[in-house]
N, C-alpha and C positions, 0 to 999 in steps of 0.2 A: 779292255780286257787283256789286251797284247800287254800294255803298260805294268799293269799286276803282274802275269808273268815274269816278267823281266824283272821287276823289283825283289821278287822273291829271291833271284840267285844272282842278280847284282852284284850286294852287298857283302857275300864271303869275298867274290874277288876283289874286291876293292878293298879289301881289308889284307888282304894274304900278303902285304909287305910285314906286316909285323904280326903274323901268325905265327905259332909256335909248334905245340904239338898236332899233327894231322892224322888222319883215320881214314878208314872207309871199312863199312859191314853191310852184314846183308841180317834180316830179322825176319821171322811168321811166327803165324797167330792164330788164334781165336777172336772174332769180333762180335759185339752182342750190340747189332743198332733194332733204334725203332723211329716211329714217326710221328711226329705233333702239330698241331695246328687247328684251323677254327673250319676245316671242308665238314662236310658230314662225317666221313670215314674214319678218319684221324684219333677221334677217342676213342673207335674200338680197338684200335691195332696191338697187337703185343711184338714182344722182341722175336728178331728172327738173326742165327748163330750161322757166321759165313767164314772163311776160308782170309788171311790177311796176309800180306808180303809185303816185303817195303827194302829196298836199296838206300844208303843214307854216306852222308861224307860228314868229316867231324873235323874242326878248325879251332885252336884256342886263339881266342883274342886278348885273354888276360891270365893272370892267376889261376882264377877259378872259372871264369865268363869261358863256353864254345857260343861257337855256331855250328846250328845244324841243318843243312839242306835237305831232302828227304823226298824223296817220288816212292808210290805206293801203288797197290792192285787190291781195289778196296769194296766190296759191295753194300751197300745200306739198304734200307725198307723194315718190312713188317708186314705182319699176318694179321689174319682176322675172321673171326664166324659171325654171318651176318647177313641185311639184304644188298646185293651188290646186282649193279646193270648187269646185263647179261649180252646186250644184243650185239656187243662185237666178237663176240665170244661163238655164239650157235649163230653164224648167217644161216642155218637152215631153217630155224624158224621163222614161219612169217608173220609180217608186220603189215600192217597199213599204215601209209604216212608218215608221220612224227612219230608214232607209238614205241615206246620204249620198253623193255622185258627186264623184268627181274627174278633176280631167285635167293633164295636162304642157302650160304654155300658158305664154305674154306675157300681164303681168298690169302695168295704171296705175296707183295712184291715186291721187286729185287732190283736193286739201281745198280748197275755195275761199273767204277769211276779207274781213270786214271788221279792221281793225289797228287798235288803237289807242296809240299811244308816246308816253311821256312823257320827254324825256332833257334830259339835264344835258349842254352841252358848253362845254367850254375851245377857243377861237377865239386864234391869235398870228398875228401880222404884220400888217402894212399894206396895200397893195398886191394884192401876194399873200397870200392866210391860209392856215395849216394848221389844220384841228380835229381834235380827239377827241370825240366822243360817247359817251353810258352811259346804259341807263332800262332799266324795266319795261314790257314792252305788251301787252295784251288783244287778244285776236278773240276774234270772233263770227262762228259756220258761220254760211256762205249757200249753200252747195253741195257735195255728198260724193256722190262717183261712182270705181263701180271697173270700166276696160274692159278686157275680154279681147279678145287677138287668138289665131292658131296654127292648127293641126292638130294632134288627138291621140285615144289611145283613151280609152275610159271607166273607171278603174277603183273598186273598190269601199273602196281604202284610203288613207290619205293618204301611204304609201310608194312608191303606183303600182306593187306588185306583183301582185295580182291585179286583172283585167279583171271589170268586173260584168256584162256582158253575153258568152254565149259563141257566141250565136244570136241572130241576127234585126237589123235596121235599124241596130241600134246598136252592134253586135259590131265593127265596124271602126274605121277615124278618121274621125274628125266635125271640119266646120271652123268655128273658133272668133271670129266677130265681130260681140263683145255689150258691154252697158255695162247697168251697173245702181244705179240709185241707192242709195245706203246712208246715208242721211242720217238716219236712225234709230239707227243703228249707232255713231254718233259724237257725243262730246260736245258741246256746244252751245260752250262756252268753251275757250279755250286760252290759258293765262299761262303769263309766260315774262322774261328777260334779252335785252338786245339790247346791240348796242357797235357803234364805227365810227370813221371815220379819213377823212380827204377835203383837198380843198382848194378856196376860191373865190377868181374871181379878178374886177376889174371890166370890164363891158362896158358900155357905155350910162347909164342912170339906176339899174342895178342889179349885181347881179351872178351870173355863172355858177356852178356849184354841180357839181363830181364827189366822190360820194361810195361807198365801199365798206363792207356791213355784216355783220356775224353775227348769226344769233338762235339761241338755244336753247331752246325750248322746253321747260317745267316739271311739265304737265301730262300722264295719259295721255289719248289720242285717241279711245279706246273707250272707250263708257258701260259695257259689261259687261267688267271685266279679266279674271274666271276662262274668260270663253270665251274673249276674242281677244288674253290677256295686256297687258304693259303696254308701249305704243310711244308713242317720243315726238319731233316736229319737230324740224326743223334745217334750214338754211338759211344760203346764201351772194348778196349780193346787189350789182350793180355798176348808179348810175345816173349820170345826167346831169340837170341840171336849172337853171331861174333864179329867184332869190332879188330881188322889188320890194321898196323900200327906202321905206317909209313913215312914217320918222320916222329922222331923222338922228341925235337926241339932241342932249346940250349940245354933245357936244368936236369 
């Protein structure tokens, strides 16, 4: 994993003897990720809308060819209504043994990543530019939490057809507003494809930067696949951002 790393921001310096025009900006955002895969959960999920930031350096290596290096503050997941485990959630209910608790609830979850992006973009125009972008990029969890909200009864199956309590405190509907850390639960890295498409235009000594991207995620998300199956991120992102121009180059 160290090796990834490293290859990701290698490559501009090794190149920057015959670099031309250089950059550096800052972009946020709106991001609209969700989650897919073959666990149970997964096909109920819908998108959930988070908070995006991203520091980036810009190196021409040709004509029209950058590169773009790029670290982010990025959260992914998804929502869902549905029957979800319960029992890390209310340790006050109790259990015998194995037995497991379920409830019909609003279920988040939110993976919170350091980003790391390495892309290749083709820049055209004068004035006004259009680009495409393309690269590989790494995270690293810095935060995994799943909150429930709702009303609902307890039951004992993950189809919510039988009720595990038929007496006493908890035989009814219980209301549901909890959050649980799960950051155990979830791999440390997630590799993945990213692409994008934007335009800049100039303002000042620099210039404004709207950009639109996708990522795909490569990895699953859970350390154990046989219990939580295998899901995996996705992501839609829209910023705004300015680009200082710190090296003009020759032309």
């Amino acid at each position: 994993m160290k090796k990834i790393i490293f290859s990701l921001f290698i490559f501009p310096t090794m190149i920057s003897a015959v670099a031309q025009k250089k950059a550096i900006g800052l972009r946020s955002g709106i991001t609209i990720s969700g989650i897919s895969g073959d666990s149970r959960d997964s096909p109920g999920y819908n998108s959930i809308a988070s908070f995006y930031g991203t520091a980036f350096y810009v190196q021409q290596v040709g004509n029209v060819l950058y590169i773009q290096p790029e670290i982010s503050w990025l959260t992914q997941g998804g929502q869902r209504d549905g029957i979800l485990e319960i029992s890390a959630f209310r340790p006050d209910i109790p259990v015998s043994g194995n037995q497991k608790l379920f409830a019909d609830v609003h279920s988040t979850l939110r993976l919170n990543y350091i980003n790391l992006s390495a892309l290749a973009k083709l820049e055209l125009g004068t004035r006004l530019k259009y680009f495409f972008c393309f690269g590989p990029f790494l995270s690293t969890l810095v935060r995994a939490k799943t909150d429930l909200n709702g009303s609902s009864l307890i039951y004992g199956d993950a189809d919510g057809k039988t009720q595990a309590f038929s007496t006493g405190p908890y035989s009814g509907t219980l209301k549901f507003d909890e959050s649980v850390n799960i950051h155990e639960k979830i791999s440390q890295f997630n590799f993945g494809i990213e692409g994008g498409a934007g335009i800049t235009f100039t303002a000042g000594k620099g210039r404004v930067v709207l950009d639109g991207r996708t990522t795909i995620g490569l990895t699953n998300i859970w350390k154990d696949s046989e219990t939580n199956g295998n899901d995996k991120t996705g992501s839609f992102t829209l910023s705004v951002g300015y680009q200082f121009i710190i090296n003009q180059g020759a032309n």
